[in-house]
N, C-alpha and C positions, 0 to 999 in steps of 0.2 A: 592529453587527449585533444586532439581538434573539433571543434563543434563545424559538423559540415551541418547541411541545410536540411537534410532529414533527421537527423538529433536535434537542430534546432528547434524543429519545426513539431518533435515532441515532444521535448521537453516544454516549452511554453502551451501548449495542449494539455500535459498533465498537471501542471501546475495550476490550471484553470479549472481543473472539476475537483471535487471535494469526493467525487463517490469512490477514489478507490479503484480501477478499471484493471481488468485482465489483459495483460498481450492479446489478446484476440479482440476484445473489446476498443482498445486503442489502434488498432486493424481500422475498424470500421469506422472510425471516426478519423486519423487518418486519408483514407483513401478519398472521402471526399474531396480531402483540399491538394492530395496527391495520390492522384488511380494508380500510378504505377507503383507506388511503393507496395515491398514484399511483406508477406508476414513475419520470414524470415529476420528480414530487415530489423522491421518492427523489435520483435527478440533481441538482438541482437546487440542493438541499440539501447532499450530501456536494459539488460543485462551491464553495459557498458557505463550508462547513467549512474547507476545505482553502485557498481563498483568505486565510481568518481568519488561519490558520494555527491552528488547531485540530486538525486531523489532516493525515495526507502521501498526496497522491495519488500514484502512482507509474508512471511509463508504465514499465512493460516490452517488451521487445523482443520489437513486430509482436503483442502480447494486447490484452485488452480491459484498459481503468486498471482498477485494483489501487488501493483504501483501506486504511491503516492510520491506525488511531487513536492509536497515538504519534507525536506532532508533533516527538519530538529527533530530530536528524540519528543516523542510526544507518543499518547495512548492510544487506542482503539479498541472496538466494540464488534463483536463480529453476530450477527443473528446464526443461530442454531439453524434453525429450517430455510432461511433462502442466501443466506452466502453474504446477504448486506454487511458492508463494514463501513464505517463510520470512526470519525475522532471524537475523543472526549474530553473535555477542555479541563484539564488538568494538571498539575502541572508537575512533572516526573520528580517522584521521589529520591533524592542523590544517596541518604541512609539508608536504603536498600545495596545500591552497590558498596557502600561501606560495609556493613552487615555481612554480605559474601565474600569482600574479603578478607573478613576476621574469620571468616568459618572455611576457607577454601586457600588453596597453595594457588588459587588463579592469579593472574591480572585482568582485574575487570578495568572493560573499556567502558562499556554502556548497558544499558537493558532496555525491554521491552517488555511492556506489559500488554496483553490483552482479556479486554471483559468479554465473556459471554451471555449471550440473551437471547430474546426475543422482539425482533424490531416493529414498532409502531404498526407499520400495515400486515404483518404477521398476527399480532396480536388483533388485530381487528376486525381480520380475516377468522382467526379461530373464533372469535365472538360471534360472527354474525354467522358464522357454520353450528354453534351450538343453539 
């Protein structure tokens, strides 16, 4: 794959934030530093990323994908009520993939695990509402 200079230019952008961003998200931050660039684009591109395996797309459960620009298998935490996802510094279980494939005819490559919860300003919000 060729890194032209809107791949470039997002890939070192997502590897810069920690929060996790939607296509639409990375849209907007983006466009600052290049108006003309499409949404499409956008797509099309972190799609292309993530194939490379350059960065991890992440379906989360029933949201819009979620990029992260660290490509090592690593955890994440996703908040039940507002979509925050976050990494949890952890360090990926390998006997887990062992385990499935003593129980399964698969070939496991990797896994992915994610926690569910309730993030900080969530919970603090629901406090200060009760």
């Amino acid at each position: 794959m060729r890194i032209t200079k809107q791949r470039q230019l997002i890939l070192e952008q997502l590897r810069k934030l920690r929060s996790h961003p939607t296509a639409d998200d990375m849209y907007h931050l983006l466009r600052r530093q290049m108006p003309k660039i499409s949404l499409g684009t956008v797509y099309r591109n972190l799609e292309l990323l993530s194939e490379e395996g350059l960065i991890q797309k992440l379906d989360v459960g029933g949201t819009q994908k979620r990029f992260d620009g660290n490509p090592e298998n690593h955890y994440h935490v996703r908040c039940l009520r507002c979509g925050r996802v976050d990494d949890v510094e952890l360090e990926p279980d390998s006997s887990i993939e062992a385990e499935a494939r003593r129980l399964t005819d698969y070939e496991i490559v990797r896994h992915r695990l994610e926690f569910i919860g309730i993030c900080p300003e969530c919970r603090a919000a629901r406090a200060s509402a009760t």
